[in-house]
C-alpha positions as CSV (number, residue, x, y, z in Angstrom):
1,X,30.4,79.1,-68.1
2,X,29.8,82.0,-65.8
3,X,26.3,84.1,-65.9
4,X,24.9,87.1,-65.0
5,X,22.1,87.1,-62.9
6,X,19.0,89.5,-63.0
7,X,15.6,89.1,-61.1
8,X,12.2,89.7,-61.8
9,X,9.0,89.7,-60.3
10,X,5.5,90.4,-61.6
11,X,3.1,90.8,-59.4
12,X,-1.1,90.3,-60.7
13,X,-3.7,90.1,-58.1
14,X,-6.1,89.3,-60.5
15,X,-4.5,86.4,-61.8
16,X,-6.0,84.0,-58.7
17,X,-3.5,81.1,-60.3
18,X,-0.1,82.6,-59.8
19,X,-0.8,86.6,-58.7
20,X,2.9,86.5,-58.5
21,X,5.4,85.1,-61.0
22,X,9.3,84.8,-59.9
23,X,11.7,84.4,-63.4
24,X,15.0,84.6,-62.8
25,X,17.6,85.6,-66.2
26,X,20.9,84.1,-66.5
27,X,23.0,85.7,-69.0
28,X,26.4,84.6,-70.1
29,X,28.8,87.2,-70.0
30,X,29.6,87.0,-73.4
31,X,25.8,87.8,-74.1
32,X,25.2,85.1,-76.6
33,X,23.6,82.7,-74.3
34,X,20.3,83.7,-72.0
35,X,18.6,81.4,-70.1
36,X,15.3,82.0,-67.7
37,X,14.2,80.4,-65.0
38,X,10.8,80.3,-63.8
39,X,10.2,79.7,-59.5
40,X,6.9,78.9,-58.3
41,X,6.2,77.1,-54.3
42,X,3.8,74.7,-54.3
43,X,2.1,74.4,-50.5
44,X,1.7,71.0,-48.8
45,X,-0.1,70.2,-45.8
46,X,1.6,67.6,-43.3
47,X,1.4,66.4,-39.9
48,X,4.1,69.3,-39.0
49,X,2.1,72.2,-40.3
50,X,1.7,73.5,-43.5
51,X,5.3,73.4,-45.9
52,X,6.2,74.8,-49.1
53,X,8.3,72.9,-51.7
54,X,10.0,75.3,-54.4
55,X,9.5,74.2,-57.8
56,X,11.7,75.6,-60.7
57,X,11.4,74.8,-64.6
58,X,13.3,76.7,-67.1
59,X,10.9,78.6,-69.8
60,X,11.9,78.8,-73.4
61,X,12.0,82.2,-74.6
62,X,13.7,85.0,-76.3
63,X,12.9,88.1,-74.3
64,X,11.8,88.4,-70.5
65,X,8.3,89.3,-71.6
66,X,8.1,85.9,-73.6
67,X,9.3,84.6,-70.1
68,X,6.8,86.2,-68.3
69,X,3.8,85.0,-71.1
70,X,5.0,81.0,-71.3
71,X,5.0,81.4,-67.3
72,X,2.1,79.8,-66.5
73,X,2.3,77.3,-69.1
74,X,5.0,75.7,-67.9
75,X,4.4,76.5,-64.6
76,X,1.1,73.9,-64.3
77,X,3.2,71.6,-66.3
78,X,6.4,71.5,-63.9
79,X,3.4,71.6,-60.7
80,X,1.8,68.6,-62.1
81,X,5.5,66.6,-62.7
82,X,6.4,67.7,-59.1
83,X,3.0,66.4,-57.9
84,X,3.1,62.8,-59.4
85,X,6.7,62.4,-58.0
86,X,5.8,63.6,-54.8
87,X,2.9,61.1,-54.6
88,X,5.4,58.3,-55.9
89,X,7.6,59.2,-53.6
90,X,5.4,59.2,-50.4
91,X,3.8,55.6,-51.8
92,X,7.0,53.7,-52.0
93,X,7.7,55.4,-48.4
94,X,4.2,54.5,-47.4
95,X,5.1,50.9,-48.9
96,X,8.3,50.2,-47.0
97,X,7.0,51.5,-44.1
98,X,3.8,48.9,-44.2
99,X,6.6,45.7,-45.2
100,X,8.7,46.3,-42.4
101,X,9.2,43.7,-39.6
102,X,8.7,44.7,-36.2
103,X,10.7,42.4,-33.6
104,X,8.5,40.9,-30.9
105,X,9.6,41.9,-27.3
106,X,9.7,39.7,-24.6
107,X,10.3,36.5,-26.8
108,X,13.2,34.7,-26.0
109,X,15.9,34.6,-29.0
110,X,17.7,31.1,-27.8
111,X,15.4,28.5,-28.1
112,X,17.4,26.5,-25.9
113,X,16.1,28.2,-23.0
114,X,12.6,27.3,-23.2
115,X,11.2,24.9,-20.8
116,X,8.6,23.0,-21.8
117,X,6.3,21.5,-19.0
């Protein structure tokens, strides 16, 4: 199916939790079928310097400003998802990482060769 694209972008200093709210609207050509889709970043500190990681959850809703009221809703829902599977993510790395085996250098591989006094 091909859709039809608009942006939008409201922007609420006052709201300290998200002051700005990204929805995209996806709209079949047709017309019968709209979609939104909400875009948030979620910041995350690592040894390289501070990232971003862009999270994006699609909002049920009829109109734009339904969009833009379920926004942060779903927004803390899809942060808190993204969240546990980052942390799941960087355990199992964290895990392999602790189980690997590190060769020893300098030990001879053929046992032959050792001399025993």
């Amino acid at each position: 199916m091909i859709y039809k694209h608009e942006e939008y972008i409201e922007e609420n200093a006052a709201d300290s939790k998200f002051p700005i709210k990204q929805i995209e609207q996806l709209t079949s050509l047709d017309g019968k079928v709209k979609k939104f889709i909400g875009r948030v970043s979620l910041a995350l500190q690592t040894p390289m310097g501070m990232t971003t990681i862009p999270v994006t959850f699609e909002i049920e809703a009829a109109t734009i400003q339904e969009a833009f009221a379920k926004f942060s809703e779903r927004a803390e829902a899809e942060i808190e998802s993204a969240k546990r599977d980052l942390h799941a993510e960087l355990q199992e790395l964290r895990r392999q990482n602790a189980s690997r085996i590190i060769p020893a250098t300098g030990i001879p591989t053929d046992i032959n060769k050792i001399k025993l006094p």
